[in-house]
Steps between C-alpha positions, in 0.01 A plus 500: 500500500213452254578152389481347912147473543248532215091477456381165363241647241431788298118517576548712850213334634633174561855567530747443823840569544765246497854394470688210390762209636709625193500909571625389885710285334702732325441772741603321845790402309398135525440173193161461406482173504585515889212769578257215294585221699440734821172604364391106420669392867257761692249522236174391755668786747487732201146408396339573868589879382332434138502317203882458358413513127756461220543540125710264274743790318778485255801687696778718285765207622285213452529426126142536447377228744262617760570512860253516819458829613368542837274804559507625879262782650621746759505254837638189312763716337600629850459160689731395200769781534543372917626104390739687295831584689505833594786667277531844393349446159202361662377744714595755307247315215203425796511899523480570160279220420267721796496776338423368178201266628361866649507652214353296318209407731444873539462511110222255538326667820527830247348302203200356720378822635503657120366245380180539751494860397470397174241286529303776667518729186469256271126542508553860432727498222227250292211734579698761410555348173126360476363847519813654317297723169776328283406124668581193244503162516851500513498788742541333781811207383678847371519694761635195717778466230554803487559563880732214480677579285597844663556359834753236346603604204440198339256414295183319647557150346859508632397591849233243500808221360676523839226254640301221429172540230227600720678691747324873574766745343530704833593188678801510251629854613772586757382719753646801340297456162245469695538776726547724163223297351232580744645907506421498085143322628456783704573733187279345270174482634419881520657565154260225381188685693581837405462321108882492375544316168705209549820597324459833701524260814755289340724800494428607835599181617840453295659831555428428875600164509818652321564799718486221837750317324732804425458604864531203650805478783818259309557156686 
């Protein structure tokens, strides 16, 4: 169900959820190039619902040529679905395709409010490091790093390669790095006023950035 609707961008803060003519396509059982020419025959009913964007992409069965790929949000996907006949395939894809839009719009609505939590500590965490006894002027970069990289796993420069150059590097989170992001925020700043060297904090941070992972439910 993952592949039916997906978010347009990896920075969280500009990033909707879509699908496209090709996943109903395949997934109402239909040709693709009939659910294109549906989407250019209606395409001003469409629009009053949004912009209908699209990305020239080279398909798996397309020898390499790129196609049109309509994008669709939520409405236009659903005003789509009702011009389609109504076969079993079909509505059994509108109520998946449901579900998936929800869960991924919920993702978002669970990204924004951590991300406004984290702006509202983010002026703690750099005082904390400004008055920090062990304060450097790489203090402040390394301790960012360093929080990404145990909320993610991934090194900082990788994390920061999802988006474009530019792009704040908690923008570039999913809401559950960020949600263990800001918890290892919360865990830093008193080990950095009670004086804690920093590979004493780097530690810290690791072994409980480790033990969430061990603990964490299996998907």
């Amino acid at each position: 169900m993952k592949d039916l609707a997906f978010l347009t961008s990896p920075d969280m803060s500009k990033a909707e959820v879509v699908t496209n003519h090709v996943v109903i396509a395949k997934y109402a059982g239909l040709n693709r190039t009939s659910v294109r020419k549906l989407i250019d025959n209606n395409i001003s009913d469409l629009e009053e619902l949004g912009k209908v964007s699209f990305e020239m992409t080279a398909l798996d069965d397309s020898r390499g040529q790129k196609v049109k790929i309509y994008q669709l949000n939520r409405n236009q996907a659903m005003l789509l679905i009702t011009w389609l006949d109504n076969t079993e395939p079909v509505r059994a894809f509108k109520l998946d395709l449901v579900k998936r839009f929800d869960e991924l719009e919920k993702t978002i609505q669970t990204w924004t409010k951590e991300r406004a939590a984290e702006k509202a500590t983010t002026r703690s965490l750099t005082d904390a490091v400004q008055n920090w006894e062990h304060t450097n002027p790489h203090a402040q970069s390394n301790f960012r790093k360093l929080l990404t990289k145990c909320a993610t796993g991934s090194p900082y420069t990788k994390v920061q390669a999802r988006g474009d150059k530019g792009v704040p590097m908690v923008d570039l989170l999913t809401a559950e790095e960020l949600q263990k992001y800001m918890r290892l925020k919360a865990l830093v700043i008193p080990l950095l006023e009670l004086g804690e060297e920093y590979n004493d904090i780097k530690a810290t941070l690791e072994k409980y950035a480790t033990k969430k992972a061990v603990n964490a439910p299996q998907q």
